[in-house]
N, C-alpha and C positions, 0 to 999 in steps of 0.2 A: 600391407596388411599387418597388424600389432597383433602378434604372439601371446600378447596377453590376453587381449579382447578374445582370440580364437581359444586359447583352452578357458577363461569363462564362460566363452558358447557352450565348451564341450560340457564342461562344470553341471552346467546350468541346465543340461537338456537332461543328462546323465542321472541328477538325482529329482527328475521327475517322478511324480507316482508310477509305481509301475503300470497302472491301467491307461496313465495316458501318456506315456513313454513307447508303448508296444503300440497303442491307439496312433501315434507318429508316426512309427514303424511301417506297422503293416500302411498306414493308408499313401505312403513316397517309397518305400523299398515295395511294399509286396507282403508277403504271408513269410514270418519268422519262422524260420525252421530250429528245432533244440537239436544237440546243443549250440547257445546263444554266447558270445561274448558281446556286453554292452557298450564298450569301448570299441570294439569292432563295428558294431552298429551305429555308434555316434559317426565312426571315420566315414563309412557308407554313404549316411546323412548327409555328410559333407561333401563329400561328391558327387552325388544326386545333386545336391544346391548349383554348385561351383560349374556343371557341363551348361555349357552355352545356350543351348536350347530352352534346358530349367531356368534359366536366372533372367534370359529375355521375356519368357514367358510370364515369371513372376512381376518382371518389370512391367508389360504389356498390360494387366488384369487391376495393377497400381488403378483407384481412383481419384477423385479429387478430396473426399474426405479421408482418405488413405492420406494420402501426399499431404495435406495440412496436420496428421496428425505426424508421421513422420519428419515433418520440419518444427514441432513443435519437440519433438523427442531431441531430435537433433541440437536443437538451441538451447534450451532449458537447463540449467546444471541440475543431477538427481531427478530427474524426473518421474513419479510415478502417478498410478492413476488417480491420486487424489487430486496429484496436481493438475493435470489435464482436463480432470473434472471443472476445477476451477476456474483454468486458464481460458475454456469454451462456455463458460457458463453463459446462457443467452442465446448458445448455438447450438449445441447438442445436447441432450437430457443426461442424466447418468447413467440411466439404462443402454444408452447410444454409446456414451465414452465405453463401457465395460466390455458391451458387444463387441465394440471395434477393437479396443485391445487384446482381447480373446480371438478372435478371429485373424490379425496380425501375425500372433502366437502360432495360431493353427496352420497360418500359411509359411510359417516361417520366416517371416523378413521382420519381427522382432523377438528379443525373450528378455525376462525379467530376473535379476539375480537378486540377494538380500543384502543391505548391505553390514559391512563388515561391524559397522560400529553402533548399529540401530537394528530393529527391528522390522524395516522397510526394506518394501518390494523397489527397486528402482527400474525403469526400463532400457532398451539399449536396441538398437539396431543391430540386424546381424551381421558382422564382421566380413560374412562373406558377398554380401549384399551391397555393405558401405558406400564403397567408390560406384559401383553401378545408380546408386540410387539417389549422389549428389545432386546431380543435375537437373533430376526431379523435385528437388526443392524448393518451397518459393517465399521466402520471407514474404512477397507481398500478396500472398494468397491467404497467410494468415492474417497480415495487416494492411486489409484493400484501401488505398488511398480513395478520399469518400467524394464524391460527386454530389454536391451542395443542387438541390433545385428549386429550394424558397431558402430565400436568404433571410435571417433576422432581421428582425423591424426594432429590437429590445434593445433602451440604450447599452451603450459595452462602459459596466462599470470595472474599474482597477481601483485596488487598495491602492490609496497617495498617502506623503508624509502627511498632509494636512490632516487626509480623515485620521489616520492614526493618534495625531498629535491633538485633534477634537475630541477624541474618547480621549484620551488622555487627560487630556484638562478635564473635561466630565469626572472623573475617577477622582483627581487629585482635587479638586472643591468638591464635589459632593459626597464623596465614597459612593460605593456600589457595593450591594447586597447578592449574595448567592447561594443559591441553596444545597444539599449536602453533595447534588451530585456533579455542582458546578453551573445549575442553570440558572440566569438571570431571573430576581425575583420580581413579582408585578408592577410592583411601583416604579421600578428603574426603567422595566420593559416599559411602560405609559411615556417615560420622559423621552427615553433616548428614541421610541418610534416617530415622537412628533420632532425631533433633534436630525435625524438621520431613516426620513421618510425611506420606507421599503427595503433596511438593510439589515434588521433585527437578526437574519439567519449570519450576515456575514460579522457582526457585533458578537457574537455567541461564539461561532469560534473563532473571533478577534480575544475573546475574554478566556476560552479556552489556552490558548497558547498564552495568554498573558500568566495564567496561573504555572502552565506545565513549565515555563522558559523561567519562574520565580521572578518574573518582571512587578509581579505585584505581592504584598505582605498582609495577611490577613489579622485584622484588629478585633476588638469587641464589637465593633460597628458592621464590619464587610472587609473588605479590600483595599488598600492604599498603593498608592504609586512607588516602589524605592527606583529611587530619582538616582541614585551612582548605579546601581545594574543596567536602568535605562540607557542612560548616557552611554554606556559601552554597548547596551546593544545598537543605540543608533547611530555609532563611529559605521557599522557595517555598511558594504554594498547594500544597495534594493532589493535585489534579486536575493542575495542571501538572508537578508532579513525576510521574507514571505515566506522562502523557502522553509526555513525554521518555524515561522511562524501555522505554516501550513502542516507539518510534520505535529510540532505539539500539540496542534487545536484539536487530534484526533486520538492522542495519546501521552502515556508518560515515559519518555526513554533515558537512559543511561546518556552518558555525553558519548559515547561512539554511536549507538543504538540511531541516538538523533544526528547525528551528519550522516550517518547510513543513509536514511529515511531522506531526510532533506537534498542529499544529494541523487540519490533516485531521484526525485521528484525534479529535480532541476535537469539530469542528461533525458528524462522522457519528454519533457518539455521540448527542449533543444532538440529528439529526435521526430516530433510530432512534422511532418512536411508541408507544405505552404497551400495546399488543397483542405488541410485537415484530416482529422480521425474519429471516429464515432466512438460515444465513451466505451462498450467494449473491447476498442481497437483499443485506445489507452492502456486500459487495462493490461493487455496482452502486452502489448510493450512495455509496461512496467513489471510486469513476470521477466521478460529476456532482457531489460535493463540491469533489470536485481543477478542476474545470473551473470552478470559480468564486471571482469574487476575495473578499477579505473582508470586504465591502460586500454579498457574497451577490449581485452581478451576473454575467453573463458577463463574460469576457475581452473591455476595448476595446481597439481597435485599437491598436497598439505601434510604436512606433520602428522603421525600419530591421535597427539593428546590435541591439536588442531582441529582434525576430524572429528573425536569423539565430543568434542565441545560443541563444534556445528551441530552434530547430532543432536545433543541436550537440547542447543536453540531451538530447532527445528521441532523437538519434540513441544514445547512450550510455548509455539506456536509464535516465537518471538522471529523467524526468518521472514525477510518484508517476501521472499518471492513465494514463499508458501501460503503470508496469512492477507488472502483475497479480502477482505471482509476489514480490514486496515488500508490496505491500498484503495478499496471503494472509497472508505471515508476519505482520505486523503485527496480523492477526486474531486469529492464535495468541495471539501475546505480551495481547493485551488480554483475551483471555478468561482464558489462564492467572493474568494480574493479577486480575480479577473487576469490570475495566470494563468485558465486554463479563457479563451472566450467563444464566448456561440457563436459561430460563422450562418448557421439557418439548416435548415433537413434536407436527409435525402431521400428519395424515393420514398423507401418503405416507410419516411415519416420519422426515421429517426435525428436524434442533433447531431449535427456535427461540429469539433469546436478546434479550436486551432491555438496558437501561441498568443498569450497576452505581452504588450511593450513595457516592460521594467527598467530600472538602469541598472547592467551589470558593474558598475564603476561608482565609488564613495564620491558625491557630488561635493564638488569645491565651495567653500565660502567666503573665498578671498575678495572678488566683487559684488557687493550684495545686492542683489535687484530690489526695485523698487517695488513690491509688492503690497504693500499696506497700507489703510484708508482709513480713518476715523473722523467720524462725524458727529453732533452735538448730541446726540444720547448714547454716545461712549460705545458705540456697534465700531469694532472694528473685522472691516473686511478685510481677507488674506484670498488673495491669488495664487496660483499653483508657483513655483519654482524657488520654493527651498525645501534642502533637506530634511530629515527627520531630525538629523544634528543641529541645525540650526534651527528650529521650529521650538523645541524643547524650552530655552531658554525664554525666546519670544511669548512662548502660550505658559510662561510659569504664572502670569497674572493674568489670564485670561480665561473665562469661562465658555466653553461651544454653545454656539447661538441656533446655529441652520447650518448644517450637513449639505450642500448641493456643490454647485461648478464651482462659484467664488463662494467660502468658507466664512461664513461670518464670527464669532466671538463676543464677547462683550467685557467691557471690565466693570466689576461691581464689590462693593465694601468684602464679600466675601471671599473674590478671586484675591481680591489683593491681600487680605490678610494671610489666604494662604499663603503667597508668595514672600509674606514678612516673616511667615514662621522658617522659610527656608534663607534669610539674612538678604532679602533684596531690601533695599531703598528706594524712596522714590526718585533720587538721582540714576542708581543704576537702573530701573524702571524706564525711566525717561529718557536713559542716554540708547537703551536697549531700543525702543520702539521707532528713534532718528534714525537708527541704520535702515529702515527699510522704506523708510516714507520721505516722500517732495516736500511735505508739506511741516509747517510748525505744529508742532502739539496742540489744541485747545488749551487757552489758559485756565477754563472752568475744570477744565480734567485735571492739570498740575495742582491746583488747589485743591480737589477734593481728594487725591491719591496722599497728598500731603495732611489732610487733615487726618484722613484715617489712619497715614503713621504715628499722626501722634496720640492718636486715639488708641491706638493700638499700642503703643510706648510707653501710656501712664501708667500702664500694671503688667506686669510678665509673672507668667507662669513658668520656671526651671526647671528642665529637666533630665539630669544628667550626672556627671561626675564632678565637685567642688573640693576646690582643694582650699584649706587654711592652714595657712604659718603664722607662725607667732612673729613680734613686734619684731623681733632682731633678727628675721630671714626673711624679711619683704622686699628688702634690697636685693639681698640675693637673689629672692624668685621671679621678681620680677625686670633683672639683667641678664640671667642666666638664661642664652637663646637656647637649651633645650628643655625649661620650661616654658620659656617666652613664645614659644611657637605652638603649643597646647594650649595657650591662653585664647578664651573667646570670647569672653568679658569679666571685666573688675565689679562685682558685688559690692564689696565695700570695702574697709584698709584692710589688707592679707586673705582677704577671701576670693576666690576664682573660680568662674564655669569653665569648664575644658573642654575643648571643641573633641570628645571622646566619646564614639556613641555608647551608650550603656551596655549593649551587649560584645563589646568588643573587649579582646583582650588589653588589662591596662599592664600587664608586666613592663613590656618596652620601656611607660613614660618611667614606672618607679626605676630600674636596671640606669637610666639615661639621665636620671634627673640628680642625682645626687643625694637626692631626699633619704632621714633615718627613716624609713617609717618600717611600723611595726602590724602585724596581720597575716590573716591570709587572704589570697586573690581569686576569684572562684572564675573559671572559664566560660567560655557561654556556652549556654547548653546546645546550642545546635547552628550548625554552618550550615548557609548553600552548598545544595551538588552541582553548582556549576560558577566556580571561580571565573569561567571565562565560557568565550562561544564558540564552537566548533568552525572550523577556519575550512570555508569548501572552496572548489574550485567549479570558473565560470560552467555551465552546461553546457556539453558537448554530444552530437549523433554521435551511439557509441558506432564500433570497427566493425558490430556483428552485421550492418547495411552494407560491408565491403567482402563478404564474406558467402561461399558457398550458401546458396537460400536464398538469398537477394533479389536475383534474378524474378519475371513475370513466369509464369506456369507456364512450362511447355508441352504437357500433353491436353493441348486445347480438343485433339479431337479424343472421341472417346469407339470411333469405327473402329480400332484395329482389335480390342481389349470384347466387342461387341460381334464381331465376326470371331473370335476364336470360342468363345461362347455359344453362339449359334452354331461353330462346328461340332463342338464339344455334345449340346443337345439334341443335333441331328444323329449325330454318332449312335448317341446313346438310344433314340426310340426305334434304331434300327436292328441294336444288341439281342443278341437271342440271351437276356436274362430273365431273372424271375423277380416279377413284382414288387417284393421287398429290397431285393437289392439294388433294383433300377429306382426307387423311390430314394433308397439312402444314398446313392450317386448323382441323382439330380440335384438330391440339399446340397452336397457339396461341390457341384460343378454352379451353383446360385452363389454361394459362397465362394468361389475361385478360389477353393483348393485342387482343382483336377487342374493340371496343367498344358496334358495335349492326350491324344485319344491311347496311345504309347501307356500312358501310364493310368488313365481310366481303365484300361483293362488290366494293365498290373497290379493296380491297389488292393487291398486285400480289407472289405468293412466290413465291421458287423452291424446287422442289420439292429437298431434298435429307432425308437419312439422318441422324438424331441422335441414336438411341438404336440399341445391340447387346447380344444376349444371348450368353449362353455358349455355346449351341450351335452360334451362326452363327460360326463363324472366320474366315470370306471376310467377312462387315459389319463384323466386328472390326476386321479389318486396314484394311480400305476407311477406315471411322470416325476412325480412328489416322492415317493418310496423309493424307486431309483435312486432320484439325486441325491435324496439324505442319506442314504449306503454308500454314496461311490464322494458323498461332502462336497459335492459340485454348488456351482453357484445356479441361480436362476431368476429370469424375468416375469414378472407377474401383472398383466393390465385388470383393471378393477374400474367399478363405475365411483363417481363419486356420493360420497354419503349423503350429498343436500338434494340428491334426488335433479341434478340440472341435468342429467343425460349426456355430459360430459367423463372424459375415463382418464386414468391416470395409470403412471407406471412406475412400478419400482423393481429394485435389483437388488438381490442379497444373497442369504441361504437360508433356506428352509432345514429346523429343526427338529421337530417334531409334529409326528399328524397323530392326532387323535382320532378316530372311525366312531363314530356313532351311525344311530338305522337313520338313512335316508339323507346323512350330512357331515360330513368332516370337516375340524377345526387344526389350522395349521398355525404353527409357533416360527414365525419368520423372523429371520434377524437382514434391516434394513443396511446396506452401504450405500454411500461409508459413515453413515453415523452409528450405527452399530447399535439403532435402537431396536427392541422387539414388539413386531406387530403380532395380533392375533385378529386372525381371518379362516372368514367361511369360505369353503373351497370351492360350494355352490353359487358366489358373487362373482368367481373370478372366469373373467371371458378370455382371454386366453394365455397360455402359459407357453412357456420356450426355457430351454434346459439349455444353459452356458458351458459351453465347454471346456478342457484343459485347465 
């Protein structure tokens, strides 16, 4: 047991309010006698916990949403209720997560401290509870492996080099237009749906990450391909190239921010198991993913200015395990790539999806398969099995035809000119397309790729850096190999295009070249933030499936936790109490906090009102006036406003009631978004008052 953990217990319990410190008190010691030491009464506390009897009993009363919330606490680094909020979303309301945390609280087998660097509540298991209450843990009870009972019928699409390397060519012959918040605009939307039947949602954020990874440079037109970033991104493994691509389509990060991102995205993959997970379950793995370093341990303890940095993130919503709503989308993006694939439903009808086949390994080009076909109207089809690295070059003259198994292209006066503006020939054209085909080129195609060279040859438009010397250093500049290697073409006698992009720095050539020249050199006005690409490693099950939790649930039955309750209840209708106080002992023996009949007679409660229904308007208002004095929280069910006869519920605190004749208007403040509703007190059907 950690020394530290036990006086943050005491910490923690100590500077409770005092109404629900004594509310503790008397309800596991008994009735406070003055004079009181608090400290004395924590030590008490603790010993009540720690006698064998309490802690079995505590253990015994544990349910099954007990036990997944405490394995969620348990796994989770920081976790509080926002996060648990998020972490069950789809499983339990908010109302439910708060209840159950408060009730936790009240039973003592969790509490929550603030933390040191931030203004959050984080939660924690009780130290003295710990070791008892591993074994009840069940990683797979949070993430039930899912039993598939209709299988998908839906073909299983994966992002390939090809399709990539087909939007790409689309991009670089025709540009692509988009609109300010990055969405495909209609006319390109018409082309590329008839191009790439039924994939327009995975084209979007294919076009997404192309923008967020600076794979593409935006012009007066739309968007262009830069063809040297590309190239380095498709040196990458497959895996990691999606990965990323998957990370960006959803967002804009930092270059640590996106391997963070990306490599989540890749060890929850890797941990996803061979039955599947329901995206839910995903989800929840990707919370206890994020929560682990890449070593597959928990988070150790950190630095000071470490910490308070986390914190800042955390606050800005920039932590991947806190911001649910980033993870969501990132689910999208992976499915619509075909990292994540639909395996078919289960039972209740929902999908289940499992691992898509990627290559974790940079595919070799040292044999080049024969993959390519061209036929008399210049359709050339491309077969699956090259890389994106080798695709590049291949599709620099080629235009996407049809998106489907085999990949069609086309080469046309337009593909190829672009491919002349980036210094191909029709030789290296022609020498380019032998490597991958059995067959001879058509000669009708050599001819026409040749005429349009020279069509394309009679007039040049320049654009760039020219350098002129005078008559008597043309010799010079043109032997002197540290000009001679900037040279990209001869204009005319002393004049020269420099293979120098315009926005690049030219100091080097002048420093290198020997040249007087006289000026200033102006820098360019703005760099990529990403010189390179975050270098992950393969996906990995992280350590926490090796780990205390792991195991199946093993309080399958729920008899033993059901008989001590039914003794508990029989006890009590036989008590010679008085009405009110047999009412407030039966909430909380429903509640499992009476422990055994021992201490149902020792507890010492005060009898008060915590639940109202909608009839009672005078318990309403009573209920309401309480809490907002003693700034308790509370739950409130309401019909919905369209009049469907449907109810809804929320959880907050109630601020202010206003009393008018015959109806009161209450000022509630919603968690956790902290909006303020204003409600009639006469809609609401019924209320329950949150305790501690």
């Amino acid at each position: 047991m950690n020394n530290n953990e036990i006086e943050n217990w005491q910490e923690a319990i100590s500077s409770l309010p005092d109404k629900s410190f004594f509310n503790i008190m008397r309800l596991y010691l008994g009735e406070v006698k003055t004079p009181y030491n608090k400290l004395n009464l924590v030590s008490q506390l603790a010993s009540f916990i720690k006698q064998e009897k309490n802690t079995k009993a505590i253990l015994t009363l544990l349910n099954q949403t007990d036990v997944k919330i405490l394995t969620a606490i348990s796994l989770i680094s920081k976790v509080s209720k926002e996060t648990l909020i998020e972490f069950f979303k789809g499983s339990y309301s908010v109302g439910e997560i708060y209840s159950e945390v408060i009730n936790l609280k009240e039973r003592l087998v969790i509490y929550s401290r603030q933390d040191e660097y931030s203004d959050k509540e984080f939660l924690y298991i009780n130290p003295f509870l710990k070791d008892a209450i591993k074994p009840y843990l069940s990683l797979k009870l949070v993430l039930p492996e899912a039993a598939v009972t209709s299988f998908s019928t839906e073909d299983i699409f994966t992002l390939s080099p090809n399709f990539i390397a087909g939007f790409v060519s689309y991009i670089k012959v025709r540009g692509i237009a988009c609109k300010a918040d990055g969405t495909i605009k209609k006319n390109d939307i018409n082309r590329l749906e008839a191009i790439f039947p039924g994939r327009l949602n995975c084209l979007q954020f294919l076009m997404n990450g192309f923008i967020n990874l600076n794979l593409v440079k935006e012009n007066d037109k739309g968007f262009e391909i830069d063809a040297k970033r590309f190239d380095g991104f498709a040196a990458l493994a497959e895996n990691v190239q999606y990965a990323l691509l998957s990370a960006a389509s959803v967002s804009r990060f930092s270059k640590d921010g996106l391997k963070k991102e990306a490599q989540l995205l890749l060890d929850c993959i890797a941990s996803i198991p061979e039955t599947g997970f329901t995206r839910d379950s995903i989800l929840r793995l990707a919370f206890l993913v994020g929560s682990y370093t890449e070593d597959g341990n928990a988070f150790a303890k950190k630095g000071r200015f470490s910490q308070m940095l986390a914190a800042a993130r955390s606050e800005d919503g920039t932590d991947a395990v806190q911001n649910a709503d980033l993870l969501d989308r990132m689910i999208d993006s992976a499915i619509e790539f075909g990292l994540l694939v639909k395996l078919g439903n289960n039972e209740e009808g929902n999908g289940v999806y499992g691992r898509g086949q990627f290559n974790s390994v940079i595919s070799s080009t040292g044999s080049e398969p024969k993959v390519l076909n061209i036929d008399s109207t210049f359709t050339v089809s491309l077969m699956p099995g090259l890389s994106l690295k080798a695709l590049l070059p291949l599709t620099a003259f080629l235009i996407i035809k049809k998106c489907e198994v085999v990949t069609e292209f086309e080469i046309t006066r337009q593909s190829a000119s672009a491919s002349f503006d980036n210094d191909w020939t029709p030789e290296l054209i022609f020498e380019e397309m032998e490597k991958y085909t059995y067959y001879q080129l058509p000669q009708n195609l050599k001819i026409n790729i040749t005429e349009w060279y020279n069509s394309y040859s009679s007039a040049t438009l320049y654009h760039g850096y020219v350098l002129k010397v005078t008559e008597g250093n043309i010799t010079f500049a043109e032997n002197n190999p540290k000009i001679k290697k900037y040279i990209k073409e001869k204009l005319a006698e002393g004049i020269y295009l420099l293979n120098i992009p315009v926005d690049a720095n030219i100091s080097s050539f002048i420093n290198e070249s020997g040249l007087d020249f006289l000026g200033n050199v102006k820098e360019p006005a703005f760099a990529s933030e990403y010189t390179t690409f975050p270098v992950l490693r393969n996906g990995q099950s992280l350590s926490l499936f090796n780990t205390a939790g792991s195991q199946d649930y093993v309080k399958t039955s729920t008899s033993a936790a059901d008989e001590l309750l039914k003794l508990l209840q029989n006890s009590l209708a036989e008590a010679d109490l008085d009405l009110n106080k047999k009412e407030s002992l039966e909430h909380r023996i429903a509640n499992r906090m009476i422990l055994s009949e021992e201490h149902m007679y020792k507890a010492s409660i005060k009898t008060e009102i915590l639940e109202a229904d909608g009839m009672d308007f005078a318990g309403k208002v009573h209920l309401i006036d309480a809490t907002i004095k003693d700034k308790e929280m509370m739950e409130i069910q309401m019909p919905e406003a369209n009049g469907s006869g449907k109810f809804f519920t929320m959880v907050g605190y109630p601020l202010i009631l206003a009393k008018q004749p015959g109806e009161a208007v209450l000022r509630f403040q919603v968690e956790p978004t902290k909006e303020i509703a204003t409600i009639l007190v006469g809609r609401i059907t019924h209320l329950r008052r949150l305790r501690f």
